[in-house]
C-alpha positions as CSV (number, residue, x, y, z in Angstrom):
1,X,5.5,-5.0,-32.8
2,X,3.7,-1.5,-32.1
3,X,2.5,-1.2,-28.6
4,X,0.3,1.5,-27.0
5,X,1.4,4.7,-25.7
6,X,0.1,3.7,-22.4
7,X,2.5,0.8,-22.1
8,X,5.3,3.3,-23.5
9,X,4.6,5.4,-21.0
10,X,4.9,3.3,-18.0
11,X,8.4,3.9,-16.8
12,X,9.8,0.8,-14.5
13,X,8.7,0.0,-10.9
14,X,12.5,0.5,-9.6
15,X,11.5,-1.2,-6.3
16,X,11.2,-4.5,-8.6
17,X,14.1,-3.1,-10.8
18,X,16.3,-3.2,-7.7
19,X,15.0,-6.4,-6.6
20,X,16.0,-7.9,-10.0
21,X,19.6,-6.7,-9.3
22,X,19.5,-7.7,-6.0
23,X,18.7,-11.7,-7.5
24,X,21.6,-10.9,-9.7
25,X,23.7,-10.4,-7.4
26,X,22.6,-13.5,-5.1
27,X,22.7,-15.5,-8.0
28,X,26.5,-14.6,-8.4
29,X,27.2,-15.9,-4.6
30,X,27.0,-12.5,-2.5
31,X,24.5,-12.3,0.5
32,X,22.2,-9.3,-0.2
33,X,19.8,-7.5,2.4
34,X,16.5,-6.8,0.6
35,X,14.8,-4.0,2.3
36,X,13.1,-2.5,-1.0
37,X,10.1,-4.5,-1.2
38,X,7.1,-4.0,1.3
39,X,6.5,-7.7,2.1
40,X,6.0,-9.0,5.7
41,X,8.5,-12.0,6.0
42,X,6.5,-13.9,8.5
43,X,3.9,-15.2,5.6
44,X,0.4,-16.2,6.0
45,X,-1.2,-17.0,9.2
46,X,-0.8,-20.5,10.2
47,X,-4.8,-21.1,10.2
48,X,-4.9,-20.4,6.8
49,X,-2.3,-22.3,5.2
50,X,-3.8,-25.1,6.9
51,X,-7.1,-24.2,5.7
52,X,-5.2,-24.2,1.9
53,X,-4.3,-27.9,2.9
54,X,-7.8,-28.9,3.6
55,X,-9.4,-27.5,0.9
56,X,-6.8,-28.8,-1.7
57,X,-8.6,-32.3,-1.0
58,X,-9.6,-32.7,-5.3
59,X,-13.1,-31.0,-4.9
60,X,-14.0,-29.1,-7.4
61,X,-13.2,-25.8,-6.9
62,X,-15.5,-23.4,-8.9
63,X,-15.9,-20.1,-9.8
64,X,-17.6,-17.8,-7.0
65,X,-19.5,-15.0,-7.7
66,X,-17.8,-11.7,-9.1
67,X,-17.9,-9.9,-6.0
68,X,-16.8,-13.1,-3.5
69,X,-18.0,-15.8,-1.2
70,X,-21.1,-14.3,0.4
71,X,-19.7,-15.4,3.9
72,X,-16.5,-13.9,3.4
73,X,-18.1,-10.2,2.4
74,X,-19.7,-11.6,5.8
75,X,-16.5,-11.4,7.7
76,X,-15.0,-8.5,6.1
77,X,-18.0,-6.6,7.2
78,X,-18.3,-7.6,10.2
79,X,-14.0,-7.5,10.5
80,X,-14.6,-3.5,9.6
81,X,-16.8,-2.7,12.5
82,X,-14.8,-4.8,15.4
83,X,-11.7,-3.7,13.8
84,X,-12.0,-0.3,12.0
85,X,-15.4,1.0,14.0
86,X,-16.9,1.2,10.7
87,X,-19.8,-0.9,10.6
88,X,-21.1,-1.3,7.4
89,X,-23.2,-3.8,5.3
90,X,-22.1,-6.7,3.9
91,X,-23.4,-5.7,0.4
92,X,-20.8,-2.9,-0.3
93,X,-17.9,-5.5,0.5
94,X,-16.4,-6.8,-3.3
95,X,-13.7,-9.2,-3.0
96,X,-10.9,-8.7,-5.3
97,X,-8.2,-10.0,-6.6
98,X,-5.6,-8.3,-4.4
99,X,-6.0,-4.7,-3.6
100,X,-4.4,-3.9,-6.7
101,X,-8.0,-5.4,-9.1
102,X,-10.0,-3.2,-6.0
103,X,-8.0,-0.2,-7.4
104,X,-9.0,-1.6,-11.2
105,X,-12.3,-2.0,-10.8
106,X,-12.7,1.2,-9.3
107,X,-10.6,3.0,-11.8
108,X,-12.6,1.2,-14.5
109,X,-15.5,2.7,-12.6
110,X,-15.1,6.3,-12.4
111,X,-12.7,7.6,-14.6
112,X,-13.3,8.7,-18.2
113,X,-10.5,9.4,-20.3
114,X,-9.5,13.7,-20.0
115,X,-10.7,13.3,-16.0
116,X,-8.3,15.1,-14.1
117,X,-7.2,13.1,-10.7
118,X,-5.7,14.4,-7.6
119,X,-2.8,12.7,-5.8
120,X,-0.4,13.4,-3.6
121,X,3.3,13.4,-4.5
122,X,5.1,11.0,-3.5
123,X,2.5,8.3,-3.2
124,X,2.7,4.6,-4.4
125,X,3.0,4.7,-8.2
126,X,0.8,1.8,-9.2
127,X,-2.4,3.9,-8.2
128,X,-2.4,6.6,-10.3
129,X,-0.9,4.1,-13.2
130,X,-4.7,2.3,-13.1
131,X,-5.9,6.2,-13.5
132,X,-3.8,6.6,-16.5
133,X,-4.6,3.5,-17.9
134,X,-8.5,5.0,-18.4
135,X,-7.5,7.7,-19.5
136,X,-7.7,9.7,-16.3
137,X,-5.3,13.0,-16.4
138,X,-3.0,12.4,-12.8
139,X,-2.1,16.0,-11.4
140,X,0.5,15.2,-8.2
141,X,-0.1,17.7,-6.0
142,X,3.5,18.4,-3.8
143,X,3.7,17.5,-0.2
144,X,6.3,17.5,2.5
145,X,7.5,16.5,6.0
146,X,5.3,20.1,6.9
147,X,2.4,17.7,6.1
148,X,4.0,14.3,6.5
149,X,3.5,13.7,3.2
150,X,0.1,13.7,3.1
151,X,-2.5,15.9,1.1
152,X,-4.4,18.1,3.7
153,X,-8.2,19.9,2.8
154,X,-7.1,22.7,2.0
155,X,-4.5,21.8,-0.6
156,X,-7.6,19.9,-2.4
157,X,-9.9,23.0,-2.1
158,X,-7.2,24.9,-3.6
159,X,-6.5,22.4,-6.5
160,X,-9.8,21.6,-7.4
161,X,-10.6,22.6,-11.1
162,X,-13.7,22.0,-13.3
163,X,-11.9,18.8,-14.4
164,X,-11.2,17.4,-11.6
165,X,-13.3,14.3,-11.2
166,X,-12.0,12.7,-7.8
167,X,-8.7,12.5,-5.5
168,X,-7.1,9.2,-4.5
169,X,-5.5,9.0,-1.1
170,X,-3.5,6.5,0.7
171,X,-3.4,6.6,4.3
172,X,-0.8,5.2,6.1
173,X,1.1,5.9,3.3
174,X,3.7,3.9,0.9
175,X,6.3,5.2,0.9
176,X,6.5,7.0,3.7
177,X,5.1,5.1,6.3
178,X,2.7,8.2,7.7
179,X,-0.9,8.5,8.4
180,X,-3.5,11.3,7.7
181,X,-5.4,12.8,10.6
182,X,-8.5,11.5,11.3
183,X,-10.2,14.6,11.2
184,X,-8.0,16.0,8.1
185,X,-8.8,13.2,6.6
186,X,-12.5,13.8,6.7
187,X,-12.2,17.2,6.1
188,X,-10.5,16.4,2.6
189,X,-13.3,13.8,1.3
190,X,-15.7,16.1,2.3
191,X,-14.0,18.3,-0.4
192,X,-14.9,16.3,-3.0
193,X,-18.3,15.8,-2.0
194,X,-19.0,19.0,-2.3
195,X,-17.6,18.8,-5.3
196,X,-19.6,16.2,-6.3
197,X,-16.3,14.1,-6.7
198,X,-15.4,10.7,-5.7
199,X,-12.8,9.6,-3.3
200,X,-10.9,6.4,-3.1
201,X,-8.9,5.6,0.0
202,X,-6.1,3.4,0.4
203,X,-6.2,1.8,3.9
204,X,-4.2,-1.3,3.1
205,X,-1.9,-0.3,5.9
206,X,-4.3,0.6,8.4
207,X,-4.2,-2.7,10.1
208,X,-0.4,-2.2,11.0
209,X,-1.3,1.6,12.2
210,X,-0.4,2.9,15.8
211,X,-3.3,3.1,18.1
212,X,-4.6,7.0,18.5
213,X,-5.8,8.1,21.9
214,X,-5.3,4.8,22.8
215,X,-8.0,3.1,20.5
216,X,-7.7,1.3,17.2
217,X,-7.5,4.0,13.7
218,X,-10.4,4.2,12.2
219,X,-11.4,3.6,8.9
220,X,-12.9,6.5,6.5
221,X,-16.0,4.3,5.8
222,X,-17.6,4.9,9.1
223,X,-18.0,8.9,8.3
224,X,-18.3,8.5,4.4
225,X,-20.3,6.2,2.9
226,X,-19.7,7.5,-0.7
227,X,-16.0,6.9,-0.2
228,X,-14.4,3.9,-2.0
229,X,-12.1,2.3,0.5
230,X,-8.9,-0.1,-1.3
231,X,-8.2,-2.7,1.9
232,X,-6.3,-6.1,1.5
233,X,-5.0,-9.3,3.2
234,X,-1.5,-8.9,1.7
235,X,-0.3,-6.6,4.6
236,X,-2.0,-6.8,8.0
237,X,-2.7,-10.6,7.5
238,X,0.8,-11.7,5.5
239,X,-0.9,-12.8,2.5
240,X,0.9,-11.0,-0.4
241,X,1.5,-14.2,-2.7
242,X,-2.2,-15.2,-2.2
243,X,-3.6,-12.3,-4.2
244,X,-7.0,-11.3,-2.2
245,X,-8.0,-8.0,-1.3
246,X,-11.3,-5.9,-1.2
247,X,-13.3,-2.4,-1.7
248,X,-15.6,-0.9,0.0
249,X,-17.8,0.7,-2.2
250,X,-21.2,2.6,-2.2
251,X,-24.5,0.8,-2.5
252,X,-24.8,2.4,-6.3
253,X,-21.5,1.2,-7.2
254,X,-21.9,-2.4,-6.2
255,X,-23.8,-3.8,-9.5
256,X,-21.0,-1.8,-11.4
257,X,-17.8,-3.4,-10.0
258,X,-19.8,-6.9,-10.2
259,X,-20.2,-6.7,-14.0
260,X,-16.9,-5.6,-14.2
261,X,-14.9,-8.0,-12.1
262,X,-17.0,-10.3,-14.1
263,X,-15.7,-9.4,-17.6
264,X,-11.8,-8.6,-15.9
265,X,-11.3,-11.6,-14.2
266,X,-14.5,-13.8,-12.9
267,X,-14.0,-13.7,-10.0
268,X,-10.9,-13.8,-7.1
269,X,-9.4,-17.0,-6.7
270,X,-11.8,-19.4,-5.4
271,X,-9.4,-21.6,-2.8
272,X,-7.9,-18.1,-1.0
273,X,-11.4,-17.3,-0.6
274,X,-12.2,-20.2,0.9
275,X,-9.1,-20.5,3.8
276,X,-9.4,-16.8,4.2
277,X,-12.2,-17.3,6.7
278,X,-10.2,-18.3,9.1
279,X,-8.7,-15.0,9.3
280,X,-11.1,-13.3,11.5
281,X,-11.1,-16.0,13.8
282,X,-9.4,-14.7,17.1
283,X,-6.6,-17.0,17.4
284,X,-5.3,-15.4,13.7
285,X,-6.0,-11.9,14.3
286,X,-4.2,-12.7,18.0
287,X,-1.5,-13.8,15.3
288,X,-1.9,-10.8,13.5
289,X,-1.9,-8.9,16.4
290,X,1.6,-10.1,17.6
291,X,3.1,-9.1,13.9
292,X,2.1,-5.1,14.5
293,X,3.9,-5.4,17.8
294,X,7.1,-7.0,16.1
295,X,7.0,-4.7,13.4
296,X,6.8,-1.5,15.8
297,X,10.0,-3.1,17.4
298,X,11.7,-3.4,14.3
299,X,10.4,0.2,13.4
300,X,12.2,1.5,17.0
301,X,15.5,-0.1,15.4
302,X,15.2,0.9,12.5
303,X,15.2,4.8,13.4
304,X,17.7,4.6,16.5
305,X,20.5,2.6,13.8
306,X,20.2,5.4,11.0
307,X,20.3,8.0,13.5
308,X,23.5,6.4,14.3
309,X,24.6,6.4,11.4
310,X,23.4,10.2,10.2
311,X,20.9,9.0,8.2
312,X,17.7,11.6,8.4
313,X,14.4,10.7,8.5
314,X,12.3,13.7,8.7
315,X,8.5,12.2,9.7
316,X,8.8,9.2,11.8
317,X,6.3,6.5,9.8
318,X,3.5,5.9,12.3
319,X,1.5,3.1,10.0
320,X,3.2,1.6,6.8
321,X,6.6,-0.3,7.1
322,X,8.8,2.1,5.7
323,X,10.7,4.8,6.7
324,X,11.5,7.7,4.3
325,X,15.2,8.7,4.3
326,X,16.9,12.1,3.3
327,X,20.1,10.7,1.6
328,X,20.9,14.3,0.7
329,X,23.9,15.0,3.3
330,X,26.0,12.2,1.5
331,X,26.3,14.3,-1.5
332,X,24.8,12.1,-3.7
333,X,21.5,11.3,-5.6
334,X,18.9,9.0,-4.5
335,X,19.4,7.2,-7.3
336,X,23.1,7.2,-6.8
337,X,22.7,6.2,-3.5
338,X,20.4,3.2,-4.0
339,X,22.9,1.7,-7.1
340,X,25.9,2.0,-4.9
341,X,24.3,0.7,-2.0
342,X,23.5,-2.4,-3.7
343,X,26.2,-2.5,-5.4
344,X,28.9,-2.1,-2.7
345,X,27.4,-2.5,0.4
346,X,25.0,-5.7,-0.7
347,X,21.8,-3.5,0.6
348,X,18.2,-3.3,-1.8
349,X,16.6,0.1,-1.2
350,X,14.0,2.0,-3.6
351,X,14.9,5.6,-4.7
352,X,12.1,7.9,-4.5
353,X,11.8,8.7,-7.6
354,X,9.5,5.6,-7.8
355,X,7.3,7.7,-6.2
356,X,6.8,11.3,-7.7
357,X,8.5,14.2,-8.7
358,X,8.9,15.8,-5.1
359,X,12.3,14.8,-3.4
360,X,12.7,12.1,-6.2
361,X,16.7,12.3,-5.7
362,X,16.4,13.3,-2.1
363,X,14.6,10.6,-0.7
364,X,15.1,6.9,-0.3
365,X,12.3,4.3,0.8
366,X,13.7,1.9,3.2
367,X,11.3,-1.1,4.2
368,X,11.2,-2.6,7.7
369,X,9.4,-5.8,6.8
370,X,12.6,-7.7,7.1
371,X,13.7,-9.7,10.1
372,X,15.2,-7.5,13.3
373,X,18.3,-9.2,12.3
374,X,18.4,-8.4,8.8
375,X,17.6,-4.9,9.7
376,X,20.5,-4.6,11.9
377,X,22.8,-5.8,9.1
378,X,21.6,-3.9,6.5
379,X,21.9,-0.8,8.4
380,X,25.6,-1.8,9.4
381,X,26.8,-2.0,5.7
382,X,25.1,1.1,5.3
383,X,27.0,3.0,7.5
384,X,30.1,2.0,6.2
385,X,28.9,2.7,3.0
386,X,27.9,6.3,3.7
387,X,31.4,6.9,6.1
388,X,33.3,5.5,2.7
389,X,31.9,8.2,0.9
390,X,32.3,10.9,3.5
């Protein structure tokens, strides 16, 4: 069978390649500590499963409309101003089928094949795969703990060609857990407006970011209205299994992404839809709520037991769960690193070369979205792990 240079192309997601050997492992009787996934443990909100239960009754259970249940754009809308302080209209709200179709759709959207894309590197690798899939030309533009790993406006400016099309940005970032100024982070989509470029924004962690100045972050879609902004339930609300996220796109772009999602999948699924109201209610973002806190305590442990241990971690995450380690004092490889971790200490982690070219076999993606408990195990193995190989 012949397949398509774009499948040959696609090396592995190690994150899910480690996760595979982690079930080997399990499966041959040894307790492994998965902290290379980024999946909240605690699992949907308790108002929505039981939502699931009620509308599981045998109704029929139709399609929706391509871009979602009109009262859940609703919500979402009205979720972005109370949450995010970016009012905006219900209308640019398109439900998707996990962030990961809102990154399709808009992919399918604006990129022609020989477009040249700007990303950051590292950054999450199954973004700029849906801008190599049409056809887009990705050009990883480096970063560093100088920036927190983040691209900056001037490093767009600079980079900017007459190919470039449009820049993808996640902030907080995965994998490392850190967030782009407010103001920077205006400063670099006005960039490509000037450009006459687009500019999609990941904020799927920006539910889980600290507070600034004492308020809530704030999402890119109250300053730019011609940004594209990738959000999702998987994260801030638990969801991950249930597959429902959502753009925000502009008003122009709205008729486009409903004839696509239309032709790519119908429509999201129909019962998720339907429970997910309940999220906004108070009581499940009081739920919600209480998660962020946990998971800035586990983030507190998680940083005070590698210090112990001599582990580095150069930026501090302040959104994402996941904390970006320097592995390179132990004298080996990322990659290295990660395979005899698992392999001797029982501990999943994701090397960065997942994740880019820049500090691919320097870095190592550690996830804090395990239980406090599991986090203080892990991190004990790995200290005798790295004092073994001192």
């Amino acid at each position: 069978m012949r397949f398509s240079r774009r499948a040959e192309a696609v090396t592995p997601f190690y994150a899910m390649e480690f996760g595979k050997h982690a079930a080997e492992l399990e499966a041959a009787g040894h307790h492994v500590v998965k902290l290379n996934i980024g999946e909240p443990d605690f699992g949907a909100p308790p108002s929505f499963l039981e939502a699931v239960r009620e509308v599981s009754d045998g109704r029929p259970l139709a399609y929706t409309g391509g871009l979602g249940l009109p009262e859940l754009r609703s919500a979402i809308a009205r979720f972005s101003g109370d949450h995010f302080d970016a009012p905006i209209g219900a209308n640019r709200v398109v439900v998707t089928t996990g962030a990961s179709a809102a990154l399709l759709l808009s992919c399918a959207a604006l990129i022609d094949p020989g477009d040249e894309v700007l990303v950051g590197d590292p950054s999450y690798p199954c973004n700029r795969r849906f801008a190599e899939s049409f056809g887009g030309d990705v050009r990883l533009l480096p970063t560093g703990p100088d920036s927190s790993f983040q691209l900056d406006a001037e490093t767009v400016e600079r980079s900017w060609t007459d190919r470039t099309r449009g820049v993808m940005v996640a902030s907080p970032s995965n994998p490392t857990g850190t967030s782009l100024d407010y103001d920077e982070l205006i400063a670099l989509t006005g960039v490509a407006e000037r450009h006459g470029g687009w500019r999609m924004v990941d904020e799927i962690y920006l539910g889980l970011a600290d507070d600034v100045d004492g308020r809530r972050p704030r999402s890119i879609a109250a300053d730019d209205p011609g940004a594209i902004v990738i959000n999702s339930f998987s994260k801030y609300f638990g969801m991950t299994g249930w597959r429902l996220g959502w753009a925000v796109v502009p008003e122009e772009m709205v008729p486009v992404a409903e004839r696509l999602a239309q032709n790519y999948y119908i429509c999201p699924p129909t019962p998720a839809q339907m429970a997910a109201l309940t999220c906004f209610e108070p009581e499940t973002i009081a739920v919600a709520e209480g998660r962020r806190t946990e998971l800035r305590a586990r983030r507190e442990l998680v940083l005070d037991r590698l210090a112990r241990i001599g582990l580095d971690v150069p930026v501090p995450p302040d959104g994402a769960f996941y904390v970006y380690v320097d592995v390179s004092r132990t004298g080996r490889t990322a990659t290295q690193f990660c395979e005899r971790a698992l392999s001797e200490a029982h501990v999943a982690l994701t090397p960065g070369k997942d994740f880019g070219d820049v500090g691919a076999e320097q870095y190592v993606r550690l996830s804090y979205a395990a239980s406090q408990d599991d986090l203080a195990l892990g991190i004990e193995r790995l200290g005798r792990f790295v004092a073994g190989l001192e």
